[in-house]
C-alpha positions as CSV (number, residue, x, y, z in Angstrom):
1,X,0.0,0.0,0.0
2,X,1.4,3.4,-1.2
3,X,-0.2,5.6,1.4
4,X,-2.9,5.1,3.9
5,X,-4.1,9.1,3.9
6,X,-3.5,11.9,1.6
7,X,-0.7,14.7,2.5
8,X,-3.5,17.1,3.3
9,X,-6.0,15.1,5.7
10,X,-4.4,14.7,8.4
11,X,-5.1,16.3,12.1
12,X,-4.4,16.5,15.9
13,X,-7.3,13.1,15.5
14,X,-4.8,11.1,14.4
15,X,-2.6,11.6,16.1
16,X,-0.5,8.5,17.4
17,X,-2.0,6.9,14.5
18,X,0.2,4.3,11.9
19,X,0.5,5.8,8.8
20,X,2.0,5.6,5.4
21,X,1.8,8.5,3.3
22,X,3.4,8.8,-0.8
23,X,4.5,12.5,-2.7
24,X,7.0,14.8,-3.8
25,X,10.0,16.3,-1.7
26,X,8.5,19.9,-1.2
27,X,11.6,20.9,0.6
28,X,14.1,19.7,3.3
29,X,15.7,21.3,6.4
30,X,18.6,19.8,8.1
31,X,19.4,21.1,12.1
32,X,21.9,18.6,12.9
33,X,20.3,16.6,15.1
34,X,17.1,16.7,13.6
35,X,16.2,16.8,9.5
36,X,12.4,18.1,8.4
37,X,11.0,17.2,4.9
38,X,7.6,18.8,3.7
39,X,6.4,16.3,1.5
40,X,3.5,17.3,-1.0
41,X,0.8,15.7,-3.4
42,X,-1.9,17.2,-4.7
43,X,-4.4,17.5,-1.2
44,X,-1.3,19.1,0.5
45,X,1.8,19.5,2.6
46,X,3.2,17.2,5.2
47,X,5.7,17.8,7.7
48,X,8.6,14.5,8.6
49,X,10.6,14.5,11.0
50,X,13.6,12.4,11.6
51,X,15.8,12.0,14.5
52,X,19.7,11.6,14.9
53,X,19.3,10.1,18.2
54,X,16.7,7.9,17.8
55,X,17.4,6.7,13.7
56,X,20.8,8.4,13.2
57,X,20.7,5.7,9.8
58,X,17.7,6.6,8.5
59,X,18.2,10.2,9.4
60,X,21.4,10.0,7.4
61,X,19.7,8.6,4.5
62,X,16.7,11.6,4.8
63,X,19.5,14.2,4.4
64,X,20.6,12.8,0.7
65,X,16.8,13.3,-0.5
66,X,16.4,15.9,-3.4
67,X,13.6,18.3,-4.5
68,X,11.0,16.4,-6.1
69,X,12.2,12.9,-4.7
70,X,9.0,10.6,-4.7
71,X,8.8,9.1,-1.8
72,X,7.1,6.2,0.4
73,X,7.2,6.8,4.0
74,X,5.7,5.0,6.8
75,X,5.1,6.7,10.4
76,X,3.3,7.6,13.6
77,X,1.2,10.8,13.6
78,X,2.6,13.2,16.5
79,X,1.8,16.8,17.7
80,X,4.2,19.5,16.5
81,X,5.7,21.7,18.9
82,X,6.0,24.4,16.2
83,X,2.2,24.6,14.8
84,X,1.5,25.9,11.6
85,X,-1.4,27.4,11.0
86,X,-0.8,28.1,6.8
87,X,-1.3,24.6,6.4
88,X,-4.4,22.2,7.0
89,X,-1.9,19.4,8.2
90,X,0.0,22.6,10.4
91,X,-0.8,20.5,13.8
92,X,1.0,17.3,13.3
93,X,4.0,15.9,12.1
94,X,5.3,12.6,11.2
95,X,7.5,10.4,12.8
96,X,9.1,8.2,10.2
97,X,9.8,4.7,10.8
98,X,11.0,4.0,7.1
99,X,10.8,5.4,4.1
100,X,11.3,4.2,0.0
101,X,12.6,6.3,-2.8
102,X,10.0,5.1,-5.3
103,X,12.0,8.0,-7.9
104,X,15.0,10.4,-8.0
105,X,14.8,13.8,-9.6
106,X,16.7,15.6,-11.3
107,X,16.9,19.3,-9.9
108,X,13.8,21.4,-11.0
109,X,14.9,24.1,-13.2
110,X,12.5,26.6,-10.6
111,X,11.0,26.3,-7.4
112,X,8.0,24.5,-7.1
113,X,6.5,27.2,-4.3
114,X,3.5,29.7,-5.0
115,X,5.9,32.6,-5.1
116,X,8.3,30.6,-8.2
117,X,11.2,31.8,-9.7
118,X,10.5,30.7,-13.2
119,X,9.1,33.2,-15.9
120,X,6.4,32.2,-18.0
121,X,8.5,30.7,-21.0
122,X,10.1,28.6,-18.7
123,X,7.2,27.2,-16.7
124,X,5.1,26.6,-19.9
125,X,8.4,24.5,-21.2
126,X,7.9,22.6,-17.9
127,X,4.4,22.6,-17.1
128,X,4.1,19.1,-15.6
129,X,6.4,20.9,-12.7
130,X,4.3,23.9,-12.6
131,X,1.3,22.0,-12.4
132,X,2.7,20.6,-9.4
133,X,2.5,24.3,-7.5
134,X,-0.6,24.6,-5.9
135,X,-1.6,28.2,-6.4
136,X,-2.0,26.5,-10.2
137,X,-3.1,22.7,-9.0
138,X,-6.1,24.8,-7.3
139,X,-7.2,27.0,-10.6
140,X,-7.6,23.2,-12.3
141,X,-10.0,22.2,-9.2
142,X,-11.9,25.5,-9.2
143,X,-12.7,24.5,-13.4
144,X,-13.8,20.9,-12.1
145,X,-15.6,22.6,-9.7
146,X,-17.8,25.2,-12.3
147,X,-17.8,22.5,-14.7
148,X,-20.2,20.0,-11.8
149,X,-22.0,23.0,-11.1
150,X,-22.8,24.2,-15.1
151,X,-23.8,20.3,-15.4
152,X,-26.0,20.4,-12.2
153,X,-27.4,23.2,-13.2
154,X,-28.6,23.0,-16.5
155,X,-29.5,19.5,-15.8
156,X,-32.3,20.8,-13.3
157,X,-33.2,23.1,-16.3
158,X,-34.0,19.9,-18.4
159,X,-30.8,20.4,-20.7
160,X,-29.7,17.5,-22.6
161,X,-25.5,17.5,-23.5
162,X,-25.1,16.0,-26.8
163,X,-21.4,16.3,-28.8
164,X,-21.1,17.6,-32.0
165,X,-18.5,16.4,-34.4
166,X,-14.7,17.9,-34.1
167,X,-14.3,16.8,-37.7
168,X,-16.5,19.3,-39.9
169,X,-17.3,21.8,-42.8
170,X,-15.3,25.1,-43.3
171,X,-17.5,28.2,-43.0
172,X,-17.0,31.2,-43.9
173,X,-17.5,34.7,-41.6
174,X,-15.8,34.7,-38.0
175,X,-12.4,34.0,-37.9
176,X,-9.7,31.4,-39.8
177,X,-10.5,27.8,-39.2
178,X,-8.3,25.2,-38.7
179,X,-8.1,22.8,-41.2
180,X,-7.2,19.2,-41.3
181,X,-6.3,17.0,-44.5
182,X,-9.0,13.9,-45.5
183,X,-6.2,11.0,-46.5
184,X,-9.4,9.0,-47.9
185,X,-11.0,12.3,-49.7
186,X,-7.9,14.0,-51.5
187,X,-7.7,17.7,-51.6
188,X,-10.6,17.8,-49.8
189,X,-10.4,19.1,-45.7
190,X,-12.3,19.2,-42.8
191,X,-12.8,22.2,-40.2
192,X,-12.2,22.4,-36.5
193,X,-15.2,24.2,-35.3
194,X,-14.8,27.9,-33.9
195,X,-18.3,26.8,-32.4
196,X,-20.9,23.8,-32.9
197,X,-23.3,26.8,-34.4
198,X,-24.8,25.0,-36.9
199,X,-24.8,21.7,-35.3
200,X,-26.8,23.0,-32.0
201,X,-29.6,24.3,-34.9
202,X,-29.9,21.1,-36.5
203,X,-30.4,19.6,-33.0
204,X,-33.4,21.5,-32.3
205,X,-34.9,21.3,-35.4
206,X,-34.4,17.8,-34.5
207,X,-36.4,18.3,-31.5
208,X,-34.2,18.1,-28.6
209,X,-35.5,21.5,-27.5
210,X,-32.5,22.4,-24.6
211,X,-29.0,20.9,-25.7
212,X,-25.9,22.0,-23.5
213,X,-22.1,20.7,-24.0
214,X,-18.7,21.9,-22.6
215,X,-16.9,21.6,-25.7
216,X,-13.7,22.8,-27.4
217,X,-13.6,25.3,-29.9
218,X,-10.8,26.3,-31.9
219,X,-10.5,29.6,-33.9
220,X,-7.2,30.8,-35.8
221,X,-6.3,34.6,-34.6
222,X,-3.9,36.5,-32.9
223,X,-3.7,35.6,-29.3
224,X,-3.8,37.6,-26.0
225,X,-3.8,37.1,-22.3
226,X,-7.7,36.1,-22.8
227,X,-7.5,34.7,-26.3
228,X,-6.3,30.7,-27.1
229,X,-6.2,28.8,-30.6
230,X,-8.0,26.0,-28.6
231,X,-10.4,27.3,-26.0
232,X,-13.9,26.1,-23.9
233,X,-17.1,27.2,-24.3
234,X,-20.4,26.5,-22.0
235,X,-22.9,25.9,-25.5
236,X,-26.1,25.8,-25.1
237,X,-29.5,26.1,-27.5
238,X,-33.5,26.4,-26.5
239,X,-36.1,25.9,-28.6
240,X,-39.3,27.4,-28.6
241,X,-38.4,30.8,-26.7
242,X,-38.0,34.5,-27.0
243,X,-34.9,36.5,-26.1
244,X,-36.6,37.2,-22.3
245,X,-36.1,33.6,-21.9
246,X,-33.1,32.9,-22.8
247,X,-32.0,36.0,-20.4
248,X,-33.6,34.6,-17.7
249,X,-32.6,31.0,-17.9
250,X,-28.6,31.8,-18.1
251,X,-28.6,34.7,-15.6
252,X,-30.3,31.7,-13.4
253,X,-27.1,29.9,-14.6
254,X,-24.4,33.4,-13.7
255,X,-26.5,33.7,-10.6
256,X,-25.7,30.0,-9.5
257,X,-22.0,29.2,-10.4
258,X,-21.0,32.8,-8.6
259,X,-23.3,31.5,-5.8
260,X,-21.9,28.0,-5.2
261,X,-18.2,28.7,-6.3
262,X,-17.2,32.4,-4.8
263,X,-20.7,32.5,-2.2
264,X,-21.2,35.7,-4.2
265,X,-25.0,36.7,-4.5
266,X,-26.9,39.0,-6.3
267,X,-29.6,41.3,-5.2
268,X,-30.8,43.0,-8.3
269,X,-31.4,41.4,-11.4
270,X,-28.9,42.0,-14.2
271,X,-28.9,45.3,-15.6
272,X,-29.7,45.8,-18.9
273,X,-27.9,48.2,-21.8
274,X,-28.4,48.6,-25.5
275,X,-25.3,48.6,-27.2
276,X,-25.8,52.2,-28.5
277,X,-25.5,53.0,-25.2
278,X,-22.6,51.0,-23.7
279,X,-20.6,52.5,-27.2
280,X,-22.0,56.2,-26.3
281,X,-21.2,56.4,-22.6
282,X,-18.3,53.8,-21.8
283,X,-16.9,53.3,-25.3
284,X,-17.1,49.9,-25.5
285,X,-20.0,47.3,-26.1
286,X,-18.6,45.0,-22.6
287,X,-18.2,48.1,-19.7
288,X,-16.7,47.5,-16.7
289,X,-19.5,49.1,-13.8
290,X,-17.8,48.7,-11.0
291,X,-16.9,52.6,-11.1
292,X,-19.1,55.6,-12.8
293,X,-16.6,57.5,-15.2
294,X,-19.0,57.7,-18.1
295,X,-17.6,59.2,-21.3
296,X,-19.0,62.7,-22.0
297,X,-19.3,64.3,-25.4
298,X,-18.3,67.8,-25.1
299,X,-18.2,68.3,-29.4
300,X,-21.3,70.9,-29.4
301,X,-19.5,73.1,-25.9
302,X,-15.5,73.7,-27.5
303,X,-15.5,74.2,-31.6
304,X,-14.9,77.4,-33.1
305,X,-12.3,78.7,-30.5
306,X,-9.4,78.4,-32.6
307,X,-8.1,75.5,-31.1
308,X,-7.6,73.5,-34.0
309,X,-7.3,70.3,-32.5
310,X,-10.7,70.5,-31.3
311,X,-12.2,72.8,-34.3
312,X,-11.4,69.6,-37.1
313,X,-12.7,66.8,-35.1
314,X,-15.4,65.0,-35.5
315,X,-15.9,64.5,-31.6
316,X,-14.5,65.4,-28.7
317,X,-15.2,63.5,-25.7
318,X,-14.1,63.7,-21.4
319,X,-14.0,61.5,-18.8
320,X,-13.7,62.8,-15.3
321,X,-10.8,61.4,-12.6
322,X,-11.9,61.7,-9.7
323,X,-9.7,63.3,-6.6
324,X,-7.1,63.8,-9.2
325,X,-6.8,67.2,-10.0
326,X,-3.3,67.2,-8.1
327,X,-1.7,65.5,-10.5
328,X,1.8,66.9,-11.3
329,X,2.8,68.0,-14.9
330,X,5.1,65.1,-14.7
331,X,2.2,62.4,-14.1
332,X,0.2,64.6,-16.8
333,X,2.7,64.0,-19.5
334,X,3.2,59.9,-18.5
335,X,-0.5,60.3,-19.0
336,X,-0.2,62.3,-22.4
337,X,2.4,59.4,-23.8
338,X,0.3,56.5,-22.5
339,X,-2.7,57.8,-24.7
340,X,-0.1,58.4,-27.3
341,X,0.8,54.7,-27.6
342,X,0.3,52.6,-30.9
343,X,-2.2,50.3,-28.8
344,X,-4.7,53.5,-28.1
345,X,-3.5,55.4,-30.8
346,X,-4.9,59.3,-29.5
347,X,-3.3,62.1,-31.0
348,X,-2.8,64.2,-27.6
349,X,-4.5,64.4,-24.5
350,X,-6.0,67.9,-23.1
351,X,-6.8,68.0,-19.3
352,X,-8.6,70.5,-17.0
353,X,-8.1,70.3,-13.2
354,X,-10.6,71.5,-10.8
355,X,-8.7,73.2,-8.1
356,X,-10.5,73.5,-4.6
357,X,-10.9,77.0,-5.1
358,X,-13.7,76.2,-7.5
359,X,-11.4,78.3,-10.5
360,X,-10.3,75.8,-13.5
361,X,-6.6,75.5,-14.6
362,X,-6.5,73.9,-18.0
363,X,-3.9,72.9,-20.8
364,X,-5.9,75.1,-23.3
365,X,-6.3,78.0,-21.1
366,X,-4.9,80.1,-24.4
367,X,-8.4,79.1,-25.9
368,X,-10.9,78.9,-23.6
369,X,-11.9,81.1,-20.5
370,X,-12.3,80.3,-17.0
371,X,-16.1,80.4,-17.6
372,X,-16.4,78.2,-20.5
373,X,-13.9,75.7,-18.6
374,X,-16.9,76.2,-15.9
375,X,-19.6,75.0,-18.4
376,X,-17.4,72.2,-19.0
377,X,-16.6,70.7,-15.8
378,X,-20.5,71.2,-15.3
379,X,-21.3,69.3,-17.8
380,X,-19.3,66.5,-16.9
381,X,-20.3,66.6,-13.5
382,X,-16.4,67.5,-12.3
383,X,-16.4,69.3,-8.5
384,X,-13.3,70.3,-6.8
385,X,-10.3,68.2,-6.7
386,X,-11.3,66.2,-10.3
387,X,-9.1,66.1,-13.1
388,X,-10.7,66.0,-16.5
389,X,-9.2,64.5,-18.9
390,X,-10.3,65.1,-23.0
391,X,-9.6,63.4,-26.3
392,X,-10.8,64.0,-30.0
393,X,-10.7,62.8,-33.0
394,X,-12.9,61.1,-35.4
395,X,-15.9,59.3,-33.2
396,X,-15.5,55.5,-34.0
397,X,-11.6,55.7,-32.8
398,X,-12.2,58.4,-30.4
399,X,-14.7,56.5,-28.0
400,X,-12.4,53.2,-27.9
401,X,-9.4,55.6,-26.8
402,X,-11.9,57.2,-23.7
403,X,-13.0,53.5,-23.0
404,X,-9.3,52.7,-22.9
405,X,-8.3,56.0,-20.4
406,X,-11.1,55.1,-18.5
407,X,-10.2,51.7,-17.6
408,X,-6.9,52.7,-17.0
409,X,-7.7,55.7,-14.5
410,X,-10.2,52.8,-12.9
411,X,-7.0,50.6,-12.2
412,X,-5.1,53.5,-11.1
413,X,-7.0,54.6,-8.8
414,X,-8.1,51.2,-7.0
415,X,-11.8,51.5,-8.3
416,X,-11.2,47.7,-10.2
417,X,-11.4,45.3,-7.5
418,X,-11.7,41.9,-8.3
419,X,-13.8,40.9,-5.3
420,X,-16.5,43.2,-6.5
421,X,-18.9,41.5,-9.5
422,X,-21.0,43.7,-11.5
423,X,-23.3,42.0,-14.0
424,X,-25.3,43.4,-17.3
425,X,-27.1,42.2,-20.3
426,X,-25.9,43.9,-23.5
427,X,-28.6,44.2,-26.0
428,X,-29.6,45.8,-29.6
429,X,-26.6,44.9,-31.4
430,X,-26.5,45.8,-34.9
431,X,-27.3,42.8,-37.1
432,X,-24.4,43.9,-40.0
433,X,-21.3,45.7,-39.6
434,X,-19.8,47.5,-43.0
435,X,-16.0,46.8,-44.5
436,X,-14.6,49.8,-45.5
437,X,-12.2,47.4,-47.2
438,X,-14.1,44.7,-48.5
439,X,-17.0,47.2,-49.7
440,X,-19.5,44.7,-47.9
441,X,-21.6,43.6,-45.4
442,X,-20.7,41.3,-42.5
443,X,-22.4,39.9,-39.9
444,X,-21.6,41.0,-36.2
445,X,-22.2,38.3,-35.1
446,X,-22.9,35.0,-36.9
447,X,-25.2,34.5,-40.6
448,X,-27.9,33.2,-38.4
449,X,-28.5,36.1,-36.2
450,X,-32.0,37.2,-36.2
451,X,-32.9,40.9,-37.1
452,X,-35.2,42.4,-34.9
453,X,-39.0,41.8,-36.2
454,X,-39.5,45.3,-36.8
455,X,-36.3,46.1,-38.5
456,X,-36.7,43.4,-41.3
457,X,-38.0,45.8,-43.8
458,X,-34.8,47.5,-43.6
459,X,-33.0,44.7,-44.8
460,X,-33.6,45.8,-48.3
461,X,-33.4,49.7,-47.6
462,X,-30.9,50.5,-44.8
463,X,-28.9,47.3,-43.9
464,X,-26.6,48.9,-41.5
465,X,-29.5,50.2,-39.2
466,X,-30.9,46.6,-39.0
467,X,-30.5,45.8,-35.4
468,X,-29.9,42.1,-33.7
469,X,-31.8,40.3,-31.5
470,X,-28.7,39.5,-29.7
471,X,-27.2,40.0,-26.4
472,X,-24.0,39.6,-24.5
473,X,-23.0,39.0,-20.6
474,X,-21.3,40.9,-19.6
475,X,-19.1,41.1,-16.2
476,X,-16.3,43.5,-14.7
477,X,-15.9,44.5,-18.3
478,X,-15.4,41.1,-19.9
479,X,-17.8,39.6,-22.4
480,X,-18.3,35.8,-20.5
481,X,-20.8,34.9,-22.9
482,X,-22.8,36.0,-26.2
483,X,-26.0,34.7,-28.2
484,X,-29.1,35.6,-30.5
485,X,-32.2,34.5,-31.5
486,X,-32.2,32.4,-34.9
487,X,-33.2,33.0,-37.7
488,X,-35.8,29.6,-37.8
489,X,-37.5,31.0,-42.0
490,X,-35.3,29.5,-44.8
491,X,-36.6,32.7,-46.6
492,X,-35.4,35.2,-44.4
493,X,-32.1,33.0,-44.2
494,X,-31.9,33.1,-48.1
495,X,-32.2,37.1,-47.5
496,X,-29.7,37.1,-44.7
497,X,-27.2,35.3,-47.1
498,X,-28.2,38.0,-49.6
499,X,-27.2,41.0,-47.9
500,X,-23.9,39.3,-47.1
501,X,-23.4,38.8,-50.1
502,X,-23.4,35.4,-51.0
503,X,-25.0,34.0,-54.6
504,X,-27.6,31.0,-54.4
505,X,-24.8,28.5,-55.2
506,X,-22.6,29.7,-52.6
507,X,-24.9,29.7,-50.0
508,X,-26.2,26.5,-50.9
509,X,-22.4,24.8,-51.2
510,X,-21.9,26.4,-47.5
511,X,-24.4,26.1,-45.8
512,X,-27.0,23.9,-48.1
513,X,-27.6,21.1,-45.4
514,X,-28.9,23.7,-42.7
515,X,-31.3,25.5,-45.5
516,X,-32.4,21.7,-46.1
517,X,-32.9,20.7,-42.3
518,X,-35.5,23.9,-42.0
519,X,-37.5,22.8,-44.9
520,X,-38.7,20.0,-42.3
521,X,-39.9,22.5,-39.3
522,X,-37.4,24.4,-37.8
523,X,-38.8,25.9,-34.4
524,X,-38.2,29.0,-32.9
525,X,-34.9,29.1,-31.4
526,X,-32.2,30.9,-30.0
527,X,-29.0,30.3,-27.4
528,X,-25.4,31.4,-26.0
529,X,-22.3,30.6,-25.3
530,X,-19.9,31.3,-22.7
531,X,-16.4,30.9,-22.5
532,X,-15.6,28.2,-19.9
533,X,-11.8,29.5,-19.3
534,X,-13.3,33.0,-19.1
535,X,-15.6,32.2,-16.4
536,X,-12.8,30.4,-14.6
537,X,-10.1,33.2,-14.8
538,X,-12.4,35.7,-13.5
539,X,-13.7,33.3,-10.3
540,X,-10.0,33.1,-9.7
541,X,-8.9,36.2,-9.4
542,X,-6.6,36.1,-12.8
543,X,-6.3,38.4,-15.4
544,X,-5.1,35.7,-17.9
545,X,-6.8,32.3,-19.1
546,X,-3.5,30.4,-19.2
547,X,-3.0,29.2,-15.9
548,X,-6.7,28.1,-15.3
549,X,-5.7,25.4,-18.8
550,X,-3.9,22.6,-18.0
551,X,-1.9,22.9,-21.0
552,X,-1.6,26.5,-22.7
553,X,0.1,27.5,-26.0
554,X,2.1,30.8,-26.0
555,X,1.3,34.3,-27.8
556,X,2.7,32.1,-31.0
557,X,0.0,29.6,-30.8
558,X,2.9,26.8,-29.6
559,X,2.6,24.6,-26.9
560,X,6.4,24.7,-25.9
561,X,6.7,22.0,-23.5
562,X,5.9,19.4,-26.6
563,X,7.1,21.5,-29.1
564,X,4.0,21.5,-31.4
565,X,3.2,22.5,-34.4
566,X,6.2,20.6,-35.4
567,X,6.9,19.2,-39.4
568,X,5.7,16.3,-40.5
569,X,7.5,13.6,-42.4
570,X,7.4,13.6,-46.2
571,X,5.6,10.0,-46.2
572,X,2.8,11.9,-44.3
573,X,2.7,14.9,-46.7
574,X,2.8,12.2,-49.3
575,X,-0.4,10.3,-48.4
576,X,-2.2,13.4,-47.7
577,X,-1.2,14.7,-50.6
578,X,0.1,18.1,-50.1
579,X,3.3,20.0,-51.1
580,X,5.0,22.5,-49.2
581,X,7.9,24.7,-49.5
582,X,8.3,24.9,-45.9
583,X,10.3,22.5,-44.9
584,X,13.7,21.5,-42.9
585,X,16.5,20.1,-44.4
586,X,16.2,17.0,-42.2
587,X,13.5,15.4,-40.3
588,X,14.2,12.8,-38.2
């Protein structure tokens, strides 16, 4: 028998107790006469103890055990002189009797402790160490957690999880897929699915009327701290309903997992936003509402003062810092060349402080007079000791830049805590977005996005004005999850594919065996999707999805510690068919 207990269960109860307990060599302290090893597995850290004058042999032996060393050891349970109350096992100690080196290590190339000394490169090269620390080992058990409680949950709801196929069509819209050769259909491929979209229709036109599924979903784009090639997604489709029910069923869901995971509660029902609204007063259609700060347009108050920074833009909008107005020239021109930054891309940054005095001290004070700063701060709702802070430029690049300042005044001044939740529904998306570029049409969200009923007659006369029946979920300023309503008519499908642009045949070569499974009785229906990993991050405190995955690729979409995507060998390429010019001189 490897071990009797875990390294985390035991207690003063036991104490006198025959043991045997199996793990790692957390660490090891040698005081002469006495040597202490902290041995860990996953449920925790426990302390042995072995002593030169009652087993100077096997004390001798303790002292030549490495970091890592897996170990065997058999013991009595006895109370530690020197509690520690970090640690659930902090009571006791164990006198070892005998011990087996089931496996040597080899030194770790960083500490396996919470506080580590690897960076990130390193730890993802090594990540079966790094998933030995337990601030990371208790992210994974936090996603096991949420992933019972999304189950339980939507179970109670009457859900049914069905998979849908990894293997399947490449769509266009959204971003690149991932594509993988067919050896017994050459030249042909199949997709990895950025989502089971069209799969989750077919299922309720097949009549299973509320289908769930954890499932992995893969998507080709530049990645970021929140962003993987591979990611998880809570999917989930309901027939026969109206957008109210679909909000009402999955803040039920929110409501729950922030209940049983974090004992948070919530006392109002979700707020709700249009997305006209979210763009006009935070600048972004997923606003962080833990602080006020709303974005101010102050176009109509400034032009025609000479200031020609102001007199050629298209708007000019403020957001107001509060207790700030002290801020020194020096933290005003850091400020200045943050906005200034390719990433937010402002041409300048004017600022008016509100001295105590109730008298305005500006950057434009050449311009504009004490009064008008006056009608300004007023309008903002600025009192004494704010600092407002004012951008311009043309409106669809102007508002991102405010949203961007304001979230960065919200961190600076301690108004983000992550201990706080503040939930809203998003709603009234537009149905189409227009590429400058492409001279077309796209869909914000997906082809199958219903239009709202009384905006389908301007499919045919003002497109861009057509609004969504979609919403978002959104939480401390992070999208966790986004749906619609579908379109369920294969005719206002065929018009949807229309205004995107597609012909008959290419519609029907795309998407043909979803235009087909509605000609049989497609019911109303609608759903969402959240992202698992983004859920998880944000109960855990983290800004980043990587370290609630077990096994994360990098900003280059690599998985370092197995080095893939790697070359394949030319018999491969050769029964697949394919030719490349990218290749190694030599593959192994």
């Amino acid at each position: 028998m490897y071990r009797t207990h875990t390294c985390g269960e035991l207690s003063i109860d036991h104490a006198g107790q025959a043991v045997t307990l199996s793990g790692w060599v957390q660490r090891s302290r040698d005081l002469g006469g006495m040597t202490f090893i902290d041995l860990r597995d996953r449920y925790g850290v426990t302390q042995l103890v072995f002593n030169m004058d009652v087993r100077p042999e096997l004390c001798q032996q303790a002292r030549h055990l490495g970091r890592e060393y897996v170990l065997s050891v058999r013991g009595v349970v006895a109370e530690r002189s020197n509690k520690n109350s970090r640690i659930s096992t902090g009571d006791i100690e164990i006198v070892v009797e005998s011990f087996v080196v089931l496996n040597k290590a080899a030194l770790p190339p960083f500490t396996i402790e919470d506080d580590t000394d690897g960076g990130d490169d390193l730890r993802m090269k090594y990540r079966y160490l790094d998933l030995r620390r337990s601030v990371v080992r208790k992210n994974l058990e936090l996603r096991h957690r949420l992933a019972q409680e999304v189950r339980r949950y939507l179970d109670e709801q009457q859900f049914l999880e069905v998979e849908t196929p990894v293997l399947m069509k490449s769509t266009p819209e959204g971003a690149r897929d991932f594509v993988v050769p067919s050896r017994m259909n050459p030249g042909q491929f199949y997709a990895l699915p950025q989502s089971p979209q069209t799969f989750k229709q077919i299922l309720m036109v097949a009549g299973f009327d509320r289908y769930f599924q954890i499932v992995k979903c893969f998507r080709d784009e530049d990645l970021r701290a929140d962003r993987q090639p591979e990611f998880t997604q809570i999917d989930c489709e309901m027939s026969f309903v109206e957008q109210e029910d679909i909000l009402q069923t999955f803040e039920g869901l929110i409501r729950h997992l922030f209940l049983k995971v974090r004992g948070v509660t919530f006392a109002e029902p979700f707020r709700r936003m249009s997305f006209a609204e979210a763009m006009s007063t935070y600048g972004n259609d997923k606003p962080d509402l833990r602080f006020d700060m709303k974005i101010r347009d102050l176009s109509a108050l400034v032009r025609g003062r000479g200031f020609g920074a102001f007199d050629q833009a298209e708007f000019i909008g403020a957001v107001v810092a509060p207790g700030c107005a002290d801020y020194t020239r020096k933290q005003l021109d850091e400020l200045t060349e943050w906005v200034k930054r390719p990433q937010i891309g402002a041409s300048g940054l004017v600022f008016v402080r509100c001295q105590a005095d109730g008298s305005h001290k500006s950057s434009v004070d050449k311009f504009y007079s004490g009064e008008d700063l006056s009608v300004w701060a007023q309008t903002c709702g600025a009192v004494p000791g704010d600092l407002i802070l004012v951008l311009a430029g043309m409106r669809r690049k102007t508002l991102p830049q405010l949203s961007e300042l304001r979230l960065e005044m919200g961190s600076r001044l301690g108004l983000r805590d992550k201990n706080v939740f503040v939930p809203l529904w998003v709603v009234d998306f537009p149905l189409l977005e227009w590429s400058e570029e492409d001279q077309r049409f796209y869909a914000m969200h997906h082809p199958f996005t219903a239009p709202k009923s009384e905006d389908i007659a301007l499919l045919d006369t003002n497109p861009g004005a057509v609004r969504a029946n979609a919403y978002d979920c959104v939480v401390n300023g992070v999208e966790l999850g986004g749906g619609s309503i579908r379109i369920h008519d294969d005719q206002l499908q065929k018009k949807m594919f229309h205004t995107l642009g597609f012909t008959p045949e290419q519609a029907e070569y795309q998407f043909g065996f979803l235009m087909n499974a509605f000609r049989f009785g497609a019911p109303p229906h609608g759903g969402i999707a959240f992202g698992f990993d983004r859920l998880v991050s944000m109960l855990a405190g983290l800004d980043s999805i990587r370290d609630v995955i077990a096994f994360p690729k990098n900003n280059s979409g690599r998985d370092v510690m197995i080095d893939s995507p790697s070359y394949i060998s030319e018999d491969q390429l050769k029964e697949l068919r394919i030719k490349t010019d990218f290749r190694p001189e030599k593959i192994d």
